[in-house]
C-alpha positions in Angstrom: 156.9 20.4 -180.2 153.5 17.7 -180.1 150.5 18.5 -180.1 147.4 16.5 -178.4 144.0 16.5 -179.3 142.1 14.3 -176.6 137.6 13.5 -178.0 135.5 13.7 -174.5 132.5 11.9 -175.1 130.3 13.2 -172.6 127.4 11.3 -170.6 124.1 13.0 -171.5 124.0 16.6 -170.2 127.0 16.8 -168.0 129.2 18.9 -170.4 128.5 21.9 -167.8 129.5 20.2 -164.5 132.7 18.8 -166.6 133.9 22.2 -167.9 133.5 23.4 -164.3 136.2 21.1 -163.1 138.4 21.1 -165.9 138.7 24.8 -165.9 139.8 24.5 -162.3 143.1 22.8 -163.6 143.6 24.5 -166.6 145.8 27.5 -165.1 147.5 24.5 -163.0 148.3 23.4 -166.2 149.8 25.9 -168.3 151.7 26.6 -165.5 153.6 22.9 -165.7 157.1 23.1 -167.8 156.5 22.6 -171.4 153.2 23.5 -171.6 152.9 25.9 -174.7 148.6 25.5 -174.9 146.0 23.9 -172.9 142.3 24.6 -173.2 139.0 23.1 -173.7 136.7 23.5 -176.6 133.6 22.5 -177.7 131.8 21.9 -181.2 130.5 24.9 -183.0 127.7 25.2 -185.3 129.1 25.9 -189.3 126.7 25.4 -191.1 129.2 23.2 -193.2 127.9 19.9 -193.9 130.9 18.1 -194.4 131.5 18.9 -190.8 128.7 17.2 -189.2 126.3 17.7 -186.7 127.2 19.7 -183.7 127.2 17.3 -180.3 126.6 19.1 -177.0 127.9 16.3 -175.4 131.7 16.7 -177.1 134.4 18.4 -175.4 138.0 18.2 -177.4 140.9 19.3 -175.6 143.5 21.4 -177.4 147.2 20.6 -176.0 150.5 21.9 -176.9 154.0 20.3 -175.0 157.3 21.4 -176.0 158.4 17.5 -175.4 156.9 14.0 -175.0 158.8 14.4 -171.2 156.6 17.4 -170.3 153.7 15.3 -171.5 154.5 12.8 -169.3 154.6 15.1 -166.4 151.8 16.8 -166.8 150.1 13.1 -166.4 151.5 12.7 -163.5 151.2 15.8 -162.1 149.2 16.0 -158.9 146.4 18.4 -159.8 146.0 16.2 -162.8 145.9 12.8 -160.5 143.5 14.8 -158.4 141.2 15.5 -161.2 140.9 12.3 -162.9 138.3 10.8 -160.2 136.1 13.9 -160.3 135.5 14.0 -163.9 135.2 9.7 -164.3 132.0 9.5 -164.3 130.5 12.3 -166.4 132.6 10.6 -169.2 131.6 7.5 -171.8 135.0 7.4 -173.8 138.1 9.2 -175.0 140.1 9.5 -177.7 143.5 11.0 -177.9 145.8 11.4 -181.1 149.0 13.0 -180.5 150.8 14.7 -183.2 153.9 16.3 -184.6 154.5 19.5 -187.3 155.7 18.4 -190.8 158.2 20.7 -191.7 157.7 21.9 -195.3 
């Protein structure tokens, strides 16, 4: 199991207009083989210091693959080849970390 954690910095004000197309290939998604979780989020409001400042122009992408080959795939995939041109210029940069459990 991996997980991905993919930072959207957003270009001023067009967090709306990206979730809008996002969420059209989000059931595409977790309907791809391997896919345990896909879905956006966006910050939230604490209260927590240590957490920072909320940005309205953050969305972070919560991703679950059973393998690094069903990753692959779903980069590949045609919705996802689709999407990437109508989303390219609402964003400034992204960040991706992908990650693994540490079994106790």
């Amino acid at each position: 199991m991996i997980n991905v954690v993919v930072l959207i910095q957003l270009k001023e004000g067009s967090r709306e207009t990206f979730l809008h197309e996002f969420q059209k290939v989000v059931p595409l998604v977790r309907d791809e083989q391997g896919c345990v979780e896909y879905g956006p989020t966006i910050d939230v409001d604490t209260g927590i210091e240590m957490f920072g400042a909320v940005d309205p122009n953050r969305v972070t992408i919560l991703e679950r693959w059973e393998t690094v080959d069903a990753l692959q795939a779903h980069l590949v995939a045609p919705h996802m080849v689709e999407y990437r041109p109508k989303v390219k210029e609402l964003i400034e940069q992204v960040e991706a970390v992908v990650t693994e459990p540490v079994s106790a």
